[in-house]
Backbone as JSON Lines, residues from 0, in Angstrom:
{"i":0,"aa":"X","n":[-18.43,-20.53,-15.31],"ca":[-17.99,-19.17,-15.13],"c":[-18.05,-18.48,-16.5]}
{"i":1,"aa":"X","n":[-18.48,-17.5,-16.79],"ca":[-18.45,-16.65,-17.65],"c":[-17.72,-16.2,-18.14]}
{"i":2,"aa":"X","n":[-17.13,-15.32,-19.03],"ca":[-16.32,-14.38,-19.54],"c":[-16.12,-13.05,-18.85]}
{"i":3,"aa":"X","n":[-17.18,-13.06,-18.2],"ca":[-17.53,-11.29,-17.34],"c":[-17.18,-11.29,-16.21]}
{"i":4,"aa":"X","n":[-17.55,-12.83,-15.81],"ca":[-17.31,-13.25,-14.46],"c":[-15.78,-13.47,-14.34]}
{"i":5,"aa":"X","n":[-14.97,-14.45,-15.37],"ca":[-13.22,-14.24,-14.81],"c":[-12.9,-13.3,-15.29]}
{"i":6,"aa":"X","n":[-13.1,-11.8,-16.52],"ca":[-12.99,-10.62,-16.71],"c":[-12.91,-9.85,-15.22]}
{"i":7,"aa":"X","n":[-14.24,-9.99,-14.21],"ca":[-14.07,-8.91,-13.38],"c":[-13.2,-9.83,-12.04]}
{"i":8,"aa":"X","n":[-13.18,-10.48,-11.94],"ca":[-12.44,-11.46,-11.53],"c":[-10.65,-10.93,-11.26]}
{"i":9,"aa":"X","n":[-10.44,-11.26,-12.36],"ca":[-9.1,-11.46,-12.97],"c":[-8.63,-9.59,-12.58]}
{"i":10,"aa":"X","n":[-9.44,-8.44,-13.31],"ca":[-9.01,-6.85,-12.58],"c":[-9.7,-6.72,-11.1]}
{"i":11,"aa":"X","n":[-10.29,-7.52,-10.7],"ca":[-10.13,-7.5,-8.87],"c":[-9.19,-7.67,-8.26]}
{"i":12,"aa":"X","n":[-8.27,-8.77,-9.01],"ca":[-7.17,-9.44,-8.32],"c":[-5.9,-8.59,-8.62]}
{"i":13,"aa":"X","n":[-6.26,-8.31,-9.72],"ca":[-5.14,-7.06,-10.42],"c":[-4.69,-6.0,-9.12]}
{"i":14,"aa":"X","n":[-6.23,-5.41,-9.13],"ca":[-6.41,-4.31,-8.17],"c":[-6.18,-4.05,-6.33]}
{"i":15,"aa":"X","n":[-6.4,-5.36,-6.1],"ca":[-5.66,-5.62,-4.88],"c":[-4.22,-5.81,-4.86]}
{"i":16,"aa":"X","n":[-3.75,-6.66,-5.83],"ca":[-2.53,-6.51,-5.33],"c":[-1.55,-5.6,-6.07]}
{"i":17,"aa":"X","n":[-2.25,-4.69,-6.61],"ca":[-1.67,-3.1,-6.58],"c":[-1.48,-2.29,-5.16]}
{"i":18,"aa":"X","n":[-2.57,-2.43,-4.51],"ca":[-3.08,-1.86,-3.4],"c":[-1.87,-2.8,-2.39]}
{"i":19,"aa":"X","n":[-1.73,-4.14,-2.34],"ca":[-0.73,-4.39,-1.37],"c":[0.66,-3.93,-1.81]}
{"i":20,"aa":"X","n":[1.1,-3.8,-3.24],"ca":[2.33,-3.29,-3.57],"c":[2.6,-1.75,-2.59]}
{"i":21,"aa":"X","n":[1.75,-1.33,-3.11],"ca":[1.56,0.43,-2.73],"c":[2.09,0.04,-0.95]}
{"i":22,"aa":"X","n":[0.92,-0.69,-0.3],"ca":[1.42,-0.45,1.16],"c":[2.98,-1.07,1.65]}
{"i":23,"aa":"X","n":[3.2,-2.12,0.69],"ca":[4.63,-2.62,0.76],"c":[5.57,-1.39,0.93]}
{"i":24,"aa":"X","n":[5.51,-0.51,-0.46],"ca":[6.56,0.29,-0.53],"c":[6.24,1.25,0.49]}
{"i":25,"aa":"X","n":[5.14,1.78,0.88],"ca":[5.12,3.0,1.66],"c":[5.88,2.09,3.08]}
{"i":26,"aa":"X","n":[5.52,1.03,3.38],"ca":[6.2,0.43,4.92],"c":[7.75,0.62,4.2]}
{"i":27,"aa":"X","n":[8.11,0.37,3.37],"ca":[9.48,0.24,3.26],"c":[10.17,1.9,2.55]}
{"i":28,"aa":"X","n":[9.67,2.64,2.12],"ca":[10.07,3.73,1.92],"c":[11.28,4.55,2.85]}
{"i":29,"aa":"X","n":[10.75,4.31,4.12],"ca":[11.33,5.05,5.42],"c":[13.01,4.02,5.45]}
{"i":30,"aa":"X","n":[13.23,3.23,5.16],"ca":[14.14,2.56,5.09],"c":[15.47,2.48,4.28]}
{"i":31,"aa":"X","n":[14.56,3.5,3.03],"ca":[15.37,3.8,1.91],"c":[16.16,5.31,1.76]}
{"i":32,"aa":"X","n":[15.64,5.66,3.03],"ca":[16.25,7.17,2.87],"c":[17.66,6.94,4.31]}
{"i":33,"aa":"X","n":[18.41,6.14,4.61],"ca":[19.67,5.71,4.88],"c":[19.61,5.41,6.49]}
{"i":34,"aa":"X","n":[18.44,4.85,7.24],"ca":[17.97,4.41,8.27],"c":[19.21,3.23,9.01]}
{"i":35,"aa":"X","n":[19.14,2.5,7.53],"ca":[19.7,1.37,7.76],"c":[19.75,0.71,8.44]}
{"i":36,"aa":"X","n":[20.39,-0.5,9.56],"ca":[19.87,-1.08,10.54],"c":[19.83,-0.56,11.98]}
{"i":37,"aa":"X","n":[19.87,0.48,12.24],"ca":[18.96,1.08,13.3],"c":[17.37,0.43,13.43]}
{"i":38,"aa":"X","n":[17.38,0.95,14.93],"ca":[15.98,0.42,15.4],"c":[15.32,1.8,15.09]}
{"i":39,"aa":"X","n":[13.72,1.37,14.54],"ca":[13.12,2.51,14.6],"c":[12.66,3.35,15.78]}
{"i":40,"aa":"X","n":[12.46,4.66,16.26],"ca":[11.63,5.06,17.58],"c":[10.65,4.69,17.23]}
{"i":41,"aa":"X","n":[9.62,5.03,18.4],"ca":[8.22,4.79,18.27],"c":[7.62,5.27,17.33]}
{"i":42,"aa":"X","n":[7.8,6.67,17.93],"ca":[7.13,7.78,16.67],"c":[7.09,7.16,15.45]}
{"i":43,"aa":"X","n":[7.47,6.33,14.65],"ca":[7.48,6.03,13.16],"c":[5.83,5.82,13.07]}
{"i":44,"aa":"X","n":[6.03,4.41,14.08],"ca":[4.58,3.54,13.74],"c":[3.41,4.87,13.34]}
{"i":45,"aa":"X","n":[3.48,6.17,14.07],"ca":[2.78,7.25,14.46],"c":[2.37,7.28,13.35]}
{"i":46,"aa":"X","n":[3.69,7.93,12.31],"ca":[3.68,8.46,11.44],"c":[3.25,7.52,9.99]}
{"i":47,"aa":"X","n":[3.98,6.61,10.65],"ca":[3.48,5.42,9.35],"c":[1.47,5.24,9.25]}
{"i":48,"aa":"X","n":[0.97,5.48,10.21],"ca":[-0.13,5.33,10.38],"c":[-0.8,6.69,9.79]}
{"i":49,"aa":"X","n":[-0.67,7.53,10.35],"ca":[-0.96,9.15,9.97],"c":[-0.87,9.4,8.32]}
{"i":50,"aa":"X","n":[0.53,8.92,7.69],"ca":[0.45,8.36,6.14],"c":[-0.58,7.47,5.49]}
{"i":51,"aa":"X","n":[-0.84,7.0,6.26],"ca":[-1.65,5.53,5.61],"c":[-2.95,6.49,5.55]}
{"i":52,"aa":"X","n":[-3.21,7.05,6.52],"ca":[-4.84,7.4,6.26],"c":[-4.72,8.53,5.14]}
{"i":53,"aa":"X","n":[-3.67,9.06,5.08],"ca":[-3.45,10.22,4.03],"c":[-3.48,9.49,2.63]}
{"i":54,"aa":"X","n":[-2.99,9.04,2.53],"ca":[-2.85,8.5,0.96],"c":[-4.56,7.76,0.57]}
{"i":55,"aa":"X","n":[-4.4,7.99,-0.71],"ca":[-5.6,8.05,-1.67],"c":[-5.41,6.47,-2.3]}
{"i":56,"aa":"X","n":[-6.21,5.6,-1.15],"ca":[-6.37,4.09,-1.75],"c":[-6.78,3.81,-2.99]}
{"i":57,"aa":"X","n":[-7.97,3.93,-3.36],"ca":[-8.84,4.14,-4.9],"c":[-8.63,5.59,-5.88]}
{"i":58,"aa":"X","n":[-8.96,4.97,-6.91],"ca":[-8.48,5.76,-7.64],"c":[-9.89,7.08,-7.71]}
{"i":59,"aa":"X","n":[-11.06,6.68,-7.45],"ca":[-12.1,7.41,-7.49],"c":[-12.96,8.13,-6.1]}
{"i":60,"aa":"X","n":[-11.23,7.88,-5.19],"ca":[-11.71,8.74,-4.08],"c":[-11.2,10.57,-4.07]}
{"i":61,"aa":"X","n":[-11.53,11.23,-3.77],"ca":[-11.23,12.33,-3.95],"c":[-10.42,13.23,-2.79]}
């Protein structure tokens, strides 16, 4: 293995699990504003989904 090779390696792995942090907190966001253990309605999943496509995964999408 190269230097370039565990270099791009090593900020791939970086970069994904940025990307799973991010979806962590956005699933758990809704939880933090005083939900607490209530069941969610449906509608969330809706909305949780409708968010997801909204938000800007990469940094070089526009």
């Amino acid at each position: 293995m190269t230097a370039w090779t565990l270099f791009l390696t090593i900020v791939g792995v970086a970069f994904l699990t940025a990307q799973l942090f991010r979806l962590i907190d956005l699933i758990e966001r809704p939880s933090r504003r005083g939900v607490g253990n209530a069941v969610l309605p449906p509608a969330w999943n809706v909305r949780l989904w409708n968010r997801l496509e909204q938000t800007q995964w990469t940094s070089w999408k526009s």
